[in-house]
Every structure is written in C-alpha cells, then in structure tokens.
C-alpha positions, 0 to 999 in steps of 0.5 A: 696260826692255822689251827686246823692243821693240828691234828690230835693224834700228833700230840705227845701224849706221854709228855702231857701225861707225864705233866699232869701226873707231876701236877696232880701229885702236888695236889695231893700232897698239898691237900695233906698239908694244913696251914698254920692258923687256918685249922683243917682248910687245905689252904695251900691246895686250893691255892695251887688248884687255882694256879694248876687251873690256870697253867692249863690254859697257859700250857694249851695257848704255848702249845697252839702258837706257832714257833714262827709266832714266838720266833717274831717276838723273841727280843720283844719278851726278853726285853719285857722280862728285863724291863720288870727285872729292873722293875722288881730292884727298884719296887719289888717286895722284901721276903725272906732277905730278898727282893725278888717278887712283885705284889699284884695284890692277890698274890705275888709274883716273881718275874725271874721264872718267866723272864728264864724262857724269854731269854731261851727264845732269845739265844735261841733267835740269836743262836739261829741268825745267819751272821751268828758264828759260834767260831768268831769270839766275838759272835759268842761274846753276843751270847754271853751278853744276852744271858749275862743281863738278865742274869746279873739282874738277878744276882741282885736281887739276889737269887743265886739259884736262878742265876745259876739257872740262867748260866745252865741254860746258856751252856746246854744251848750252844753247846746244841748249836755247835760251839767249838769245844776250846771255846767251851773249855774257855767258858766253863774254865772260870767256875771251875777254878773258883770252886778250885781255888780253895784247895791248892792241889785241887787248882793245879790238877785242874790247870794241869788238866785245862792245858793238857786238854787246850793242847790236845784241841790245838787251841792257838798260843795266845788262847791257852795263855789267856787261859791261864793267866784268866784262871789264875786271875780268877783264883786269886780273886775268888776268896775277896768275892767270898768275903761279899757274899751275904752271910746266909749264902755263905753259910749256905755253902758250908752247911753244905759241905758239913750240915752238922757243923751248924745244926741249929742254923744253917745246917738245921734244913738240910738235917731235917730233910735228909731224916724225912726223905730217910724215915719214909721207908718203903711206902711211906708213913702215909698222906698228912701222916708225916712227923716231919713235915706235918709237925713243922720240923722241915721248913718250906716243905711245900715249896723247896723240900716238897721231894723230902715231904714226898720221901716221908709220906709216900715213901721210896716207891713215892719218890721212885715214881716221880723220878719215873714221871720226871724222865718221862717229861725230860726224855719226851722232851729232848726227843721233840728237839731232836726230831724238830724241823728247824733250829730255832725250835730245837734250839729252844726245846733244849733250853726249856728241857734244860731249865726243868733238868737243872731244877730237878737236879738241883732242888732233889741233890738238895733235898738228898744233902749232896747240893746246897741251899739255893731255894730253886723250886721242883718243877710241877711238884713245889708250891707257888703260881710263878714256877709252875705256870712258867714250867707248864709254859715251857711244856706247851711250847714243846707240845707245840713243836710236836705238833708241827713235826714235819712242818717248817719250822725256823 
C-alpha cells in the first residue's frame, strides 16, 4: 500500500459526513436514554461512544487498504468468518432464544455482522474470476454455494434477519456482474411461490406471470418445466416448513400481518412502535422527553426500534433528516461502484451498499408496521459494537475505492 498516493482532496467527504452525522445522532439519542438500575449514568452512551471511537479507527485502516489487498485475502476472511460461525453453534452464548454472540469478556460479540462483508469480498473475488460465466448454470450454482454456507449457518442460530441479509446481497451482486435475467427469474421464483402459496389465486397469478415472462425471454423447454414443477414443489412444501419454525418467528409473522391480533404478545412491539413514531409530531417531544421509550413501553428501543424512538423524540423533522442523511450515504455509495475502476471493486461497493440499503429498509418498514420482526439493526443509529464497526467497516472500504478512482484497481 503506497500511502503517499492518497490525496485528501479525493476523499468523499459527503459520504464521510453523512457517516458521521449518522453515528453522532445515535450518541445523542443514547445520551437520553437512561439504563435500568443505573440511575442518571448514560450507560448506553458512553458504551456506543467507545465502540464509535473504535469504529473509527476500523473505518481509516478499511479506507488506506488497497482493494488489491483485500482482493488477495477474499477466500482467506470468508473462510475465517465461517469457521467462527461453526464456532458460535458449538460455544456461542444463549440470548434471547438464540445462539448468535460469543462472549469475549468485556463485551459480546456477534460474528454474523463481520462474516456479511467476508462473503461480499468473496462473490465478489469469485464474481470477478475469469472462468466465472454467469451464462453457465453450473458457474452460478458456485455463487449460490458460496452464499448458501454462511448463510445456513446462520439460520441455525437462528437469525433470520441476517440470513435474509445475506440472500439480498447475493441477489444485488449478480445481478451487477450481469446474470441473464431467466436465470434470475429462476432465482427469485422460489420465494415467491413460498410467500404465494398460502393464497391459491395468488400462486396461480404469480405462475401465470412466471411463464408468460419465461416465455417472452425464450427461455429453453426443459427450463421453464423445471420451473414449474420447482415451484409447485416448493408450494406444496412451504406450509410443513411453517409447521418447524420456532413459535416466535411464527408469530413473528402474523403479528405482522394483524398486530392487533396479539396485542399483549407478539404484536405488543409493533403497537408500541407504531404509537411513538406517531405521537412525536412535528419536532418531536424533545430529548429523554419521550413517554414511550423512556418509560420502557417500546422494547429494545436503543437497538431494534431506535427509528420509533427517534420519531418520538425528535419528531418527523428528526426522522426526515436521517432518511436525508441515509441516502446521502447510499447515493454516494452506489456512485463509488459505478465510477470504480475494476470489477471487483464495483462488485463489492455494491454488496456493502446493499447490506446498509436492506438494514435500512428493513428495521425503518419494521418500525413503521409495514415489515416483520427480524431484529436487524439500523445502520450507525442502533446500539450495539458488532453492527456498527461492521457498517463503518464497509464505508471505509468505499471511502477506499474513492480514493483510488482512476487508479487500477481489480
């Protein structure tokens, strides 16, 4: 890495601001919070004032790497973030109904954050390999392996959340490095016809729509039949693997669809949230002002539903402002991938922008009622060390490819 070829006036400032801005408002709103049995201590701020400290220093040592560093170590990482994914199933520490965080002692640590940019950099190295032909099933099906692994280690924990993640990712990445759009078709034709399958009319427009589309992109005969016969496989299937979801993803699920169905249990968070976000108003009741957050109605409401705090306290100009901030970050970011001088570096710029769009999306439609429970943090806003150095991680590595626009890059 030749640091004197980094010129300062190259770097991204809006991204950089826009990250900051992010990080420092999730101080701000910590500061209001105060712990249970710790009295006026900002527990939680001086906690996340540590991490962001150190997130810092992550972010400045992702941003002076050279993509042709990372590039190099691609496999090595994924195959470290997998190897502490098997780690956490046989020693990880039980929270919450889940094994999905290893103590380190001073805090605990959830490998499934980091272990989302080592498999970026490896579809992305794979993605970039000459041999790779996204026209060749069985060069895709290399993809799908590389993402399926990490990905069912994770569903064992289980996370569904950032399973969910991972499958994002890998869909935005090929799609980047050029996948003919039947073999998307036949990616994306699965979920779908799970999430069809309950309603009959529903499932036969959709397989009405799949073939008429299958048809109109020539895809060959025995393609389009494996479709079908897949998809109605899949259907068919799909109620027996309701049946062995754990009781709260399922509920999970059809609080979703009918909060008020369940409003003491499962339904209870998505109430409480959706009353926040709609009693802050204009501006908001004002810092550690909000009835609630601060008097423990809403859950998790520095970690999961930090946005519903943030719509209580700070108001709709206060939620306005860091949707402003969140497509700074996004359109700055998917502007490094396009103005990237090689592939890979596109390739990956995508994937992380992609995993900061997917949490945003996610955790805000949760929030708001309008996506299920899946517990996946805000990017920079939520509480918690694992997610933020993870998403101040990915900035750098953009930050990075900024600064060497121009340059070769793989």
């Amino acid at each position: 890495m030749q640091i004197s070829r980094i010129k300062l006036k190259r770097l991204d400032y809006y991204l950089l601001f826009g990250t900051l801005a992010v990080v420092s408002l999730s101080l701000m709103l910590l500061f209001s919070v105060r712990s249970q049995g710790l009295g006026d201590v900002p527990y939680l701020f001086n906690r996340q004032l540590l991490y962001a400290v150190i997130g810092l220093f992550l972010m400045a040592g992702a941003a002076l790497m050279s993509p042709r560093v990372h590039f190099g170590l691609a496999y090595v990482i994924y195959a470290i973030c997998c190897a502490i994914l098997l780690g956490v199933i046989g020693w990880g520490s039980l929270a919450k109904g889940a094994v999905r965080w290893i103590d380190v002692g001073l805090f605990t640590f959830q490998p499934s954050e980091p272990a989302k940019i080592g498999l970026i950099l490896a579809l992305a190295r794979l993605l970039t390999d000459k041999k790779m032909d996204l026209n060749q099933p069985a060069h895709v099906l290399r993809a799908i392996i590389l993402t399926g692994f990490p990905l069912m280690l994770v569903m064992a924990q289980p996370d569904l959340g950032t399973s969910i993640i991972f499958g994002s990712v890998f869909l935005f990445m090929i799609v980047a490095a050029g996948i003919p759009l039947g073999y998307l078709l036949i990616l994306v034709s699965p979920l779908l016809a799970a999430l069809t399958s309950f309603h009959a009319l529903a499932f036969l427009l959709f397989m009405i729509l799949m073939v008429w589309l299958a048809w109109r992109m020539k895809l060959y005969l025995g393609i389009l039949i494996f479709l079908i016969l897949g998809n109605l496989a899949i259907s068919a299937a799909t109620p027996y693997f309701w049946g062995h979801l754990k009781p709260y993803q399922q509920m999970r699920l059809v609080s979703f669809m009918n909060p008020e169905a369940d409003p003491k249990g499962s339904g209870y968070q998505v109430i409480q949230s959706k009353v926040a976000v709609g009693s802050g108003g204009l501006i908001g009741k004002g810092l550690g002002q909000g009835s609630q957050t601060q008097l423990k109605f809403l859950p998790e409401q520095h970690t999961d539903f930090i946005f519903s705090m943030l719509g209580e306290e700070l108001g709709l100009a206060g939620a306005t402002a860091a949707l402003l901030l969140y497509g700074l970050i996004l359109v700055r970011g998917f502007r490094v991938a396009i103005l990237a001088g090689g592939k890979y570096t596109a390739l990956v710029c995508t994937g992380l922008c992609a995993m900061l769009l997917m949490h945003i999306f996610i955790n805000i439609g949760m929030a708001l009622g309008m996506m299920p429970v899946t517990g996946l943090p805000l990017p920079f806003l939520s509480y918690g060390g694992s997610f933020l150095w993870t998403s101040m991680i990915a900035v750098g590595i953009i930050l990075g490819a900024h600064l060497r626009r121009g340059d070769y890059t793989p």
